[in-house]
C-alpha atoms as an extended CHARMM CRD file, in Angstrom:
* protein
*
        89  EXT
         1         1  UNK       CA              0.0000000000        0.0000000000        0.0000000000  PROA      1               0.0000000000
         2         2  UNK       CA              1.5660000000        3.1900000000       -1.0600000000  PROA      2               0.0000000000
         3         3  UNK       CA              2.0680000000        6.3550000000        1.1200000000  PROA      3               0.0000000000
         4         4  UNK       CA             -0.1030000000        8.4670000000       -1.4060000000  PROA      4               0.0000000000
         5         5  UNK       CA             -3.2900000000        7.2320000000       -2.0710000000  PROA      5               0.0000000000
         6         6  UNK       CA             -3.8110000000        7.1370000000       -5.9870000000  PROA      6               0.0000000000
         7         7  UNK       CA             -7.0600000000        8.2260000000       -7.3760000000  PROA      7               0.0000000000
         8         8  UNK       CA            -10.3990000000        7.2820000000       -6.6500000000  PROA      8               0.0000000000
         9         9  UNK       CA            -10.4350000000        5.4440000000      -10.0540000000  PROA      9               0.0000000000
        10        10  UNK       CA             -7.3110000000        3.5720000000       -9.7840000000  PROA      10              0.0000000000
        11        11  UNK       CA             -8.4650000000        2.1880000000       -6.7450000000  PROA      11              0.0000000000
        12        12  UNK       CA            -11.0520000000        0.9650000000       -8.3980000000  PROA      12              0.0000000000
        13        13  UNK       CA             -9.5550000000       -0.7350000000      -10.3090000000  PROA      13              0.0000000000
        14        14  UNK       CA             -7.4380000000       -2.5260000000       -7.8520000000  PROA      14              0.0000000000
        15        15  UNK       CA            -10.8630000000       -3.2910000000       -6.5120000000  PROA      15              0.0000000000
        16        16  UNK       CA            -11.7560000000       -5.2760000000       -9.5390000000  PROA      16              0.0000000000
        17        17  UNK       CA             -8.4260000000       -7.2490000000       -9.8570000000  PROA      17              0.0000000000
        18        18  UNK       CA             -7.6870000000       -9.8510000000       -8.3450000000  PROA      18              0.0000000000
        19        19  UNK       CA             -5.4930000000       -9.2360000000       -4.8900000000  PROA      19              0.0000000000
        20        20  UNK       CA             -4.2970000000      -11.5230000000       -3.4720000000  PROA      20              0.0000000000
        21        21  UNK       CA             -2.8030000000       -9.6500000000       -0.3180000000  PROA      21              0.0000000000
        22        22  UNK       CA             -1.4330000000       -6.6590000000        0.3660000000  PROA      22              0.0000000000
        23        23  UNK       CA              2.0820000000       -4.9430000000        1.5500000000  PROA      23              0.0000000000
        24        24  UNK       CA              1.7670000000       -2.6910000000        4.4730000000  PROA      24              0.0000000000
        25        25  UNK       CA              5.0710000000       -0.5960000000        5.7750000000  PROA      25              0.0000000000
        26        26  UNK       CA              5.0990000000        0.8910000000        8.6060000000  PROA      26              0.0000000000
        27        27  UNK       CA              5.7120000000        4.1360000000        6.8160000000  PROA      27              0.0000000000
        28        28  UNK       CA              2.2440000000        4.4050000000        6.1420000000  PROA      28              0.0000000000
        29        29  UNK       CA              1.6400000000        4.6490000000        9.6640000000  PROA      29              0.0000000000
        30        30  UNK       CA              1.8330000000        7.7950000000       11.3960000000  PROA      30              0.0000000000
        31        31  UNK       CA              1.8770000000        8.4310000000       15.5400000000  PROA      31              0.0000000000
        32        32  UNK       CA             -1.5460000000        9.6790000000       16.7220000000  PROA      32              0.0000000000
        33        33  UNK       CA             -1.1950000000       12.1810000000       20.2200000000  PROA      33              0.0000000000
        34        34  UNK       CA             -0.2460000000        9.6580000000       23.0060000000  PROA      34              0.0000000000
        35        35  UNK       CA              2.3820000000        7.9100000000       20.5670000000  PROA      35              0.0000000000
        36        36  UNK       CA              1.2250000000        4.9470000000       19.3010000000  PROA      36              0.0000000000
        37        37  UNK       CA              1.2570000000        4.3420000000       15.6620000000  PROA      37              0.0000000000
        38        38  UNK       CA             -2.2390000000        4.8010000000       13.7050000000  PROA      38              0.0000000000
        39        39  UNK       CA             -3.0890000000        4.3830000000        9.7070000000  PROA      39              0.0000000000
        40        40  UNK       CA             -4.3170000000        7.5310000000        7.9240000000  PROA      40              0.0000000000
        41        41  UNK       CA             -8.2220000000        7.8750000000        7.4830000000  PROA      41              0.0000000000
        42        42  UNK       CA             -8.2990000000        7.3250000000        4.0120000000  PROA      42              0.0000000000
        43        43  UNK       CA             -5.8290000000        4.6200000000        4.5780000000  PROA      43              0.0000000000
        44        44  UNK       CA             -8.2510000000        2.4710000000        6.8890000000  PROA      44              0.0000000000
        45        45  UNK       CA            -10.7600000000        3.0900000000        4.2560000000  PROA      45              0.0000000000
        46        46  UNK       CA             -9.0740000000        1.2680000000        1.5820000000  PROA      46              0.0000000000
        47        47  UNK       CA             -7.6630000000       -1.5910000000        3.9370000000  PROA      47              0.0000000000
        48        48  UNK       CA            -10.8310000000       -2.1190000000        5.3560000000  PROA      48              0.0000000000
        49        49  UNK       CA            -12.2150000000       -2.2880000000        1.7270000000  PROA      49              0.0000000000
        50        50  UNK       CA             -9.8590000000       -4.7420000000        0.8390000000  PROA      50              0.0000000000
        51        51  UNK       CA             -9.9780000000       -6.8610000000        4.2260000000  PROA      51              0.0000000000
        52        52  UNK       CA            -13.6280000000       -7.4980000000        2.9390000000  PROA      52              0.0000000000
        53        53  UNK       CA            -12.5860000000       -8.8990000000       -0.2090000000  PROA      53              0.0000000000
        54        54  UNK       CA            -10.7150000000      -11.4880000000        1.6710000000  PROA      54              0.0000000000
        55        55  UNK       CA             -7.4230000000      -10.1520000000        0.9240000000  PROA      55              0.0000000000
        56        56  UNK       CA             -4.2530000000      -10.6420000000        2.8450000000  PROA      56              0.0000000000
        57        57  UNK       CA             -2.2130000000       -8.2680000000        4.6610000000  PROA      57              0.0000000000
        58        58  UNK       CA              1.4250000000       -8.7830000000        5.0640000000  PROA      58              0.0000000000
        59        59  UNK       CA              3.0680000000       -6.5730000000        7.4880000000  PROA      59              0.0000000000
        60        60  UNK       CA              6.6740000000       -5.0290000000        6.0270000000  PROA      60              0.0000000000
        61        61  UNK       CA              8.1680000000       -4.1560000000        9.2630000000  PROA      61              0.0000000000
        62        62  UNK       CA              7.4390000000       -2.9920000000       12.5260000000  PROA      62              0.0000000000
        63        63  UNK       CA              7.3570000000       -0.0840000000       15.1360000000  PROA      63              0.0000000000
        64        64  UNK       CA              9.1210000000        0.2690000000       18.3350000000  PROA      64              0.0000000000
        65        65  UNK       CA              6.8560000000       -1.2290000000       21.2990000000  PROA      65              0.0000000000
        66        66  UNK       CA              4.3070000000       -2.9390000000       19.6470000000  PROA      66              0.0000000000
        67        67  UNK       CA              4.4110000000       -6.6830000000       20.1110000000  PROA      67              0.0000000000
        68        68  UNK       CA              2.5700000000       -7.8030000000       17.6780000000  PROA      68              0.0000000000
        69        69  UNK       CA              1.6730000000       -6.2940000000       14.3210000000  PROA      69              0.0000000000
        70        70  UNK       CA             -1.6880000000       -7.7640000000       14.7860000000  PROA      70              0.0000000000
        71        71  UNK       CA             -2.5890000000       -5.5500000000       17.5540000000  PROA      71              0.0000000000
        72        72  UNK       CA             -1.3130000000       -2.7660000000       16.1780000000  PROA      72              0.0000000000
        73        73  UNK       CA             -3.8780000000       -3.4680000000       12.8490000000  PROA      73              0.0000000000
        74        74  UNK       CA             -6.8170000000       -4.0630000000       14.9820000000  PROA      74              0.0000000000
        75        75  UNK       CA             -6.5050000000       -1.1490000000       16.8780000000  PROA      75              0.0000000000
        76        76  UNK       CA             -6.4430000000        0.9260000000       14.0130000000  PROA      76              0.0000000000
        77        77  UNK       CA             -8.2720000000       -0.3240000000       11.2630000000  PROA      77              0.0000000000
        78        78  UNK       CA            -10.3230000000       -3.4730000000       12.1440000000  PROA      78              0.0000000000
        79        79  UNK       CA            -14.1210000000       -3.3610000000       12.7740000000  PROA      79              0.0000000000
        80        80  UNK       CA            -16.0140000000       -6.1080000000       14.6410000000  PROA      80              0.0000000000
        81        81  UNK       CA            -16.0030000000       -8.3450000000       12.3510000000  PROA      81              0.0000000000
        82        82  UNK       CA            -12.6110000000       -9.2140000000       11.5940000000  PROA      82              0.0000000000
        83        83  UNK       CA             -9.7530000000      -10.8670000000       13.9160000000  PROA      83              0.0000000000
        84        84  UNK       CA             -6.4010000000      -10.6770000000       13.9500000000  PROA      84              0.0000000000
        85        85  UNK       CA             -5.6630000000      -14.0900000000       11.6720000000  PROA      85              0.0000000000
        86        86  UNK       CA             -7.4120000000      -12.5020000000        8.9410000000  PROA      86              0.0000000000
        87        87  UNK       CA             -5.1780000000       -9.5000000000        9.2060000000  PROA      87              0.0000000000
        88        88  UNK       CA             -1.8870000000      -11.0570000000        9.7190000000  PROA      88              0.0000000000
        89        89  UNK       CA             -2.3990000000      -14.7010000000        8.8290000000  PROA      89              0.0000000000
C-alpha cells in the first residue's frame, strides 16, 4: 500500500483485480497524540475495503513497542467483524 493514495479510479480498479494480499510498511503509519502508531483515514478506508474482499495483509516491518503487528492493525483499522488471523495470517 503506497504512502499516497492514488485516485479514486485507480483504486477501483485494484478493486476489480484480483489481490491476493497486500504490503503494508510501517511508513504508512503515522503516531496519533499519546504515541502509538495509527493508519491515515483514508488509509483504513481502503484496507478495510480490501480486508472485505478477503485479501491478505502482510506486514513489512514494525514499530518500536508494539508486540505484535496484529494488535497494532486491529486497533487501528479493524471493525467487529474481523480478527487478527485474517489480518496477519
Amino acid at each position: 500500500m503506497p504512502h499516497e493514495l492514488p485516485a479514486p479510479a485507480e483504486v477501483e480498479r485494484w478493486v476489480g483485480e484480483p489481490v491476493k494480499a497486500l504490503a503494508l510498511p510501517a511508513s504508512v503509519f503515522t503516531r496519533n497524540r499519546k504515541g502509538f502508531p495509527v493508519l491515515p483515514k483514508g488509509h483504513q478506508e481502503l484496507l478495510s475495503r480490501f480486508l472485505q474482499l478477503g485479501v491478505q495483509v502482510r506486514w513489512l516491518s514494525g514499530f518500536e513497542g508494539v508486540e505484535h503487528s496484529s494488535d497494532l492493525l486491529m486497533s487501528c483499522c479493524a471493525g467487529p467483524s474481523v480478527n487478527a488471523s485474517q489480518l496477519c495470517a
